[in-house]
N, C-alpha and C positions, 0 to 999 in steps of 0.2 A: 474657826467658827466657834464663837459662843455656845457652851450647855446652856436651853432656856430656862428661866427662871420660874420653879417653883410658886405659886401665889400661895400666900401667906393664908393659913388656915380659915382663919375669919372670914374671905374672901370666898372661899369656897362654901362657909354654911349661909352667908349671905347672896352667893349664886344660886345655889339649889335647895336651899332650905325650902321653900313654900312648894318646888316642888315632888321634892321627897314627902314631905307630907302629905300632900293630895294622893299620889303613891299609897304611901302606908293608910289613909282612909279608903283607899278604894278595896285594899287588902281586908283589913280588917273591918272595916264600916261599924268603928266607933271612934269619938272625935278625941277619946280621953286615951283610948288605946295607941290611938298611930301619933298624939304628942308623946306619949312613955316610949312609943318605940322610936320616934325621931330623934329623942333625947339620947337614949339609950345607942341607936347608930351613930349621933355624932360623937360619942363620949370612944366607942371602938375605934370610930375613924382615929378621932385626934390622937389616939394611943400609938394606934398605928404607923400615923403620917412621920411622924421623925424615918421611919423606917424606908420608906418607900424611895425607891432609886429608879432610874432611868423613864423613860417616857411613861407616863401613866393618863388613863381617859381617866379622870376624876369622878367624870359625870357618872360611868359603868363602874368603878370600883364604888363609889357611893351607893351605887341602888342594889347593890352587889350586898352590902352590909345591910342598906334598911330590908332589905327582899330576908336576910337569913334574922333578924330580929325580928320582921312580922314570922316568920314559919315558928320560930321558938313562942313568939305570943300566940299563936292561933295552937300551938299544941297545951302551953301553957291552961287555956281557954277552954282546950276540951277535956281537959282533966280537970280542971276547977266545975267546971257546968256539967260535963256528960251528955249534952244536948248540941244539936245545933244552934247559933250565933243568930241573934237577932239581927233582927234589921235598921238598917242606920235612920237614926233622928230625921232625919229629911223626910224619910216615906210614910212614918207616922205624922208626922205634923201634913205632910201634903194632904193624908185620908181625910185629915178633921176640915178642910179648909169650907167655907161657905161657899155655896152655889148650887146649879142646877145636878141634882144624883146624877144624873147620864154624863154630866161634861166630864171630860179628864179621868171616868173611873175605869172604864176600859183601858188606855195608858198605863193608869196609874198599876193595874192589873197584872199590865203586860212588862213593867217595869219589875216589878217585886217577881214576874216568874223568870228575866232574862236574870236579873241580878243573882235568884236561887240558883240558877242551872249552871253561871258563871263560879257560885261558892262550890258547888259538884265539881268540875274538872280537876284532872290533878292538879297537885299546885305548881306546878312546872309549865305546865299549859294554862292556868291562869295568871301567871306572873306575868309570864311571854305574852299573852294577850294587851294585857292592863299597858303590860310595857310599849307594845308599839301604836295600839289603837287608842288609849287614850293618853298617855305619854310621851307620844310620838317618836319615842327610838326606832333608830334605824337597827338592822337586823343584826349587822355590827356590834352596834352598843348593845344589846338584846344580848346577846352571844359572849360577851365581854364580864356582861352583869350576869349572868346565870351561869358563867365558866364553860362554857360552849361554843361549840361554833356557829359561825354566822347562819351556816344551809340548819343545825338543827334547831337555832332558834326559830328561822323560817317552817320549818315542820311544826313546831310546837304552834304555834301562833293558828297554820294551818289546820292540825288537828282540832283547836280549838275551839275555831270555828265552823267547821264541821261538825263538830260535837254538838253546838250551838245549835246549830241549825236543825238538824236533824231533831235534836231533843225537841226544841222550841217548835217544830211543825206537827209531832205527835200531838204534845200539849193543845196544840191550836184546834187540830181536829175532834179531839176527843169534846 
């Protein structure tokens, strides 16, 4: 039986490229940050790949690298600023939009505080999150990309949303 064939690098930033970066925007929630870091992950990848031997999940060693290029840019971020990370172009542009005050601004509200409380978690339990809830990895992949195993990427993910939850109902009530 045939070893299978490697695909050809290209092939790989043309599979996962749009979603590595959705990835790294959701990380970082700026649009100029996560193209420097997608750039900047696929430049490690491609250094790397000659190297890489026997069966490899592409998809988890990829977000494996964009995941440690956002940590390096969000600490980069907080030594440049000293403050917490604004909020991504989307949310400003939605407050200005025209219509009636009441419509969408409670949403819009409720958005910018899950989004805060999401930038709080560790970042181990926000990777894990991003990664399966809106990236749709399986725990597997989770576990593969964060160098862990399948049950603590399931905890992470877990805790996370607990976290979530919990924070988010204080918020509510108060």
């Amino acid at each position: 039986m045939a070893a299978p064939t490697r695909p050809e690098f290209t092939e790989l930033v043309a599979r996962f490229g749009r979603e590595l970066y959705v990835f790294l925007w959701r990380m970082l929630s700026n649009e100029q940050d996560a193209e420097d870091c997608l750039q900047e992950a696929f430049l490690r990848a491609y250094r790397a790949y000659p190297r890489m031997q026997g069966e490899v999940n592409f998809r988890a060693w990829l977000y494996r690298i964009a995941g440690n290029t956002a940590r390096t840019q969000l600490k980069r971020r907080l030594r440049r600023d000293g403050r917490e990370t604004d909020l991504p172009d989307e949310e400003s542009a939605a407050s200005h939009r025209s219509g009636p005050a009441d419509d969408g601004l409670e949403l819009r509200e409720r958005l910018v505080a899950v989004r805060a409380a999401v930038r709080g978690l560790p970042f181990k339990q926000q990777q894990s999150l991003i990664l399966r809830k809106y990236q749709g990895l399986s725990y597997a992949e989770i576990g593969a990309a964060l160098d862990c195993s399948s049950e603590s990427a399931r905890a992470n993910v877990y805790q996370a949303l607990r976290r979530l939850r919990s924070e988010l109902a204080v918020e509510r009530q108060e």
